[in-house]
C-alpha positions in Angstrom: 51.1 2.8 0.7 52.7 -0.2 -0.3 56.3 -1.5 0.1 58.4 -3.8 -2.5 61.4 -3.8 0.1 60.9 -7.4 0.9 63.0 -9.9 -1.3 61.4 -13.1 -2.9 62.5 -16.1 -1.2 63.0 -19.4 -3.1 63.3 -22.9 -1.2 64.2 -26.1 -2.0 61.6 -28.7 -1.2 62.7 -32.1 0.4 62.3 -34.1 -2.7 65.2 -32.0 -4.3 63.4 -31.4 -7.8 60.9 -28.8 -7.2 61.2 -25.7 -5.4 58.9 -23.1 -3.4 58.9 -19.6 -4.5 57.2 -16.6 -2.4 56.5 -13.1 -2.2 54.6 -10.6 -0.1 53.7 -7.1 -0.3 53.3 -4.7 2.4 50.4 -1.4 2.1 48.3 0.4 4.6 45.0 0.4 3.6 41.5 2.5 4.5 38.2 2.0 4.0 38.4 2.4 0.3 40.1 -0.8 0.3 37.2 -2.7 2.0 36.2 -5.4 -0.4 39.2 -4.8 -3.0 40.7 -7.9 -4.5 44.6 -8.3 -4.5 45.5 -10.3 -6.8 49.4 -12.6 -7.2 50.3 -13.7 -11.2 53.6 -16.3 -11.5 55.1 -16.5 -14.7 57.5 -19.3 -15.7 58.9 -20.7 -18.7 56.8 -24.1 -18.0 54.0 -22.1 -18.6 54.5 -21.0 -21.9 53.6 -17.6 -21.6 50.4 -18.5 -19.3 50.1 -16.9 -16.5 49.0 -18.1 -12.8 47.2 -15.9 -10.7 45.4 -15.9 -7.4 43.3 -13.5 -5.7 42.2 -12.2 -2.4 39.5 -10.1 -1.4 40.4 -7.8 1.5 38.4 -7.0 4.5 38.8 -3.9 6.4 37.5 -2.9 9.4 36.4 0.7 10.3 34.2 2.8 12.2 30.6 3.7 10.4 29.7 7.0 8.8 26.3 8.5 8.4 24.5 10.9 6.6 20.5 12.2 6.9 18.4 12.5 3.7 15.1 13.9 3.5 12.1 12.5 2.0 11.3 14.9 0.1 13.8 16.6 -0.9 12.4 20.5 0.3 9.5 19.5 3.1 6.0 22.0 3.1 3.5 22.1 5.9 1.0 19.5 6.5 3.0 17.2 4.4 4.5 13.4 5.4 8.1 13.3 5.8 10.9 10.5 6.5 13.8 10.9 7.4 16.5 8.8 6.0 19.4 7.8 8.5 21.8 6.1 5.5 25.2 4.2 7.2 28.5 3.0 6.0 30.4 0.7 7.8 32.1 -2.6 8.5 30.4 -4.2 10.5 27.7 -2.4 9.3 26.1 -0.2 12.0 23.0 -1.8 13.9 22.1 0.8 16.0 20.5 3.6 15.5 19.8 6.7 17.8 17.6 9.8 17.1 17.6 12.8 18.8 16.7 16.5 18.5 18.3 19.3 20.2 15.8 21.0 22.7 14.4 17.7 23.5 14.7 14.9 25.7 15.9 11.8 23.8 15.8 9.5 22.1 12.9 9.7 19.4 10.9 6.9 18.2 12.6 4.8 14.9 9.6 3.7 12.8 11.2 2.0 10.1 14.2 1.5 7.8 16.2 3.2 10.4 13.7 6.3 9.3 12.4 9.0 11.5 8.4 10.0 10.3 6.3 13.0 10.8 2.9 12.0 9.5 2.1 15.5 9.1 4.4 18.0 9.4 3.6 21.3 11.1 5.9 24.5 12.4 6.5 22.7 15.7 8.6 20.2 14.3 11.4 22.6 13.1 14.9 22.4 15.2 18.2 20.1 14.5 18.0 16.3 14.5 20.8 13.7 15.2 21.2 10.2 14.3 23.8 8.5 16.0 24.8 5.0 13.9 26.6 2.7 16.0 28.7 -0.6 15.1 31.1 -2.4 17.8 34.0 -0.3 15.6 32.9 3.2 16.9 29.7 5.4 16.6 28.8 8.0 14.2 26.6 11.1 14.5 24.7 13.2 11.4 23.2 15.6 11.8 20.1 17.7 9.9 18.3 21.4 10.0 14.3 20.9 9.5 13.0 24.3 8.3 9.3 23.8 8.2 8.2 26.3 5.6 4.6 27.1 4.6 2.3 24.4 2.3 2.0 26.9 -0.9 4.3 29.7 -0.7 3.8 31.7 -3.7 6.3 32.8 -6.4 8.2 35.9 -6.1 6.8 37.3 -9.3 3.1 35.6 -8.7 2.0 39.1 -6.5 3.1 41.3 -9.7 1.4 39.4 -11.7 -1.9 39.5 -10.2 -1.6 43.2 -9.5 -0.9 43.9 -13.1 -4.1 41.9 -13.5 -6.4 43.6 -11.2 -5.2 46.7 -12.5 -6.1 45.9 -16.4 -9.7 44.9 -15.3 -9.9 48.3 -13.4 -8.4 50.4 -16.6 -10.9 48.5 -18.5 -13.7 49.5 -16.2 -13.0 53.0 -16.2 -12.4 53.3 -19.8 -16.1 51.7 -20.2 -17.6 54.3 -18.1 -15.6 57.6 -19.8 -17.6 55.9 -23.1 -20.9 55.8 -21.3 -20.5 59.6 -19.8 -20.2 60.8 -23.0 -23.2 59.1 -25.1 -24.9 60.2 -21.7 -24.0 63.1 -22.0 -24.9 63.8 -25.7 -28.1 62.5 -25.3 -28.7 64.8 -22.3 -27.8 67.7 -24.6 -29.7 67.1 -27.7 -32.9 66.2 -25.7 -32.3 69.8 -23.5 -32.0 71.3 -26.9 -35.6 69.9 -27.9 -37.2 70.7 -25.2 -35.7 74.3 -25.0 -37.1 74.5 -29.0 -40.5 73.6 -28.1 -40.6 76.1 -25.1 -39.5 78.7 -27.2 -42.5 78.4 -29.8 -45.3 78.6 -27.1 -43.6 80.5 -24.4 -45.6 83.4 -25.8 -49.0 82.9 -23.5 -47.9 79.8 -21.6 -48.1 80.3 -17.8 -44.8 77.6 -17.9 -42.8 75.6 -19.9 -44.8 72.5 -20.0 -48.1 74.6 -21.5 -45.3 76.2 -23.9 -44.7 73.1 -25.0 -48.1 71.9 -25.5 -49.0 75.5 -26.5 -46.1 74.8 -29.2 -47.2 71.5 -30.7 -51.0 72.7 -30.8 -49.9 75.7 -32.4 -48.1 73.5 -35.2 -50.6 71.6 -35.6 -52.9 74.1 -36.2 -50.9 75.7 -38.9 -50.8 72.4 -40.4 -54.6 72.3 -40.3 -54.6 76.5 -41.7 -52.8 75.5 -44.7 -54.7 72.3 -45.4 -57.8 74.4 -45.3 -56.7 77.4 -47.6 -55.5 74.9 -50.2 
């Protein structure tokens, strides 16, 4: 906010030939304005159209903020983790506090105002605080550790391997129907033979093997018959 309400005053200085002009301004300023320059131009026909400035760099005091970032981002099990304790403030804050809810305080700061867990585990889920404090006020952030598990897999990971297992499967089966049925063919074609052979010596054979043999000897001596006649 800034007021122009206040006239410019002009004096005379004691050796009569020069005078003294000034000005002010009056704003209320914030944080934000921590560090800005304001800066004062004079213009006068002397100058011939250059200007004279001046500036001054503000300095505001006010109480620190603080915010907690993770390191990474989305922590796993068994992994390393720091947490970040990241403060604004003039003074900047020099102390630092951590704390989790459920336990007596404070924890240990390792380093760079960062909490550590060398290797993270269920057991370190809950709420931590980091308190930032400056001789203008304190500050406390606060962050949620959820602890989730080292390799969790995708949602559509179990379909997939499903759809997998259940190719090889179909595949399995589909190699088996294949092998029933040359099995099966062979089976009856060789039944068929043997049921042949019976037939021809079944005559005076006591069983089917002798039919069989019976069968074969009795080819065989036809063979021999009509070698002989010719």
């Amino acid at each position: 906010m800034v007021s122009l309400g206040e006239p410019t005053r002009i004096q005379e200085d004691p050796n009569g030939k020069t005078f003294t002009v000034s000005s002010s301004v009056t704003f209320q300023v914030s944080r934000e304005d921590d560090g800005v320059d304001v800066v004062c131009s004079v213009n006068h026909e002397s100058l011939k159209g250059a200007d004279r400035s001046t500036a001054q760099r503000i300095e505001v005091l006010y109480t620190p903020t603080a915010v907690i970032r993770p390191e990474p981002l989305h922590p796993r099990e068994g992994q390393k983790l720091l947490l970040h304790c990241e403060s604004r403030g003039n003074p900047a804050p020099q102390q630092f506090l951590w704390e989790k809810e459920g336990s007596v305080p404070p924890l240990k700061m390792t380093q760079d105002r960062a909490l550590i867990f060398p290797l993270l585990n269920k057991s370190d889920s809950g709420v931590y605080g980091c308190t930032a404090t400056s001789n203008m006020g304190s500050y406390k952030a606060y962050y949620n550790l959820n602890v989730n598990d080292p390799s969790p897999l995708p949602s559509s990971s179990p379909s997939t391997y499903h759809a997998i297992i259940g190719g090889i499967v179909a595949f399995i089966v589909f190699l088996l129907l294949i092998l029933l049925i040359f099995l099966g063919h062979y089976l009856i074609r060789h039944k068929g033979t043997y049921l042949t052979h019976e037939a021809k010596g079944s005559d005076d054979a006591p069983d089917a093997d002798t039919a069989i043999i019976n069968a074969e000897g009795g080819q065989s001596s036809g063979d021999d018959k009509k070698e002989y006649f010719i």
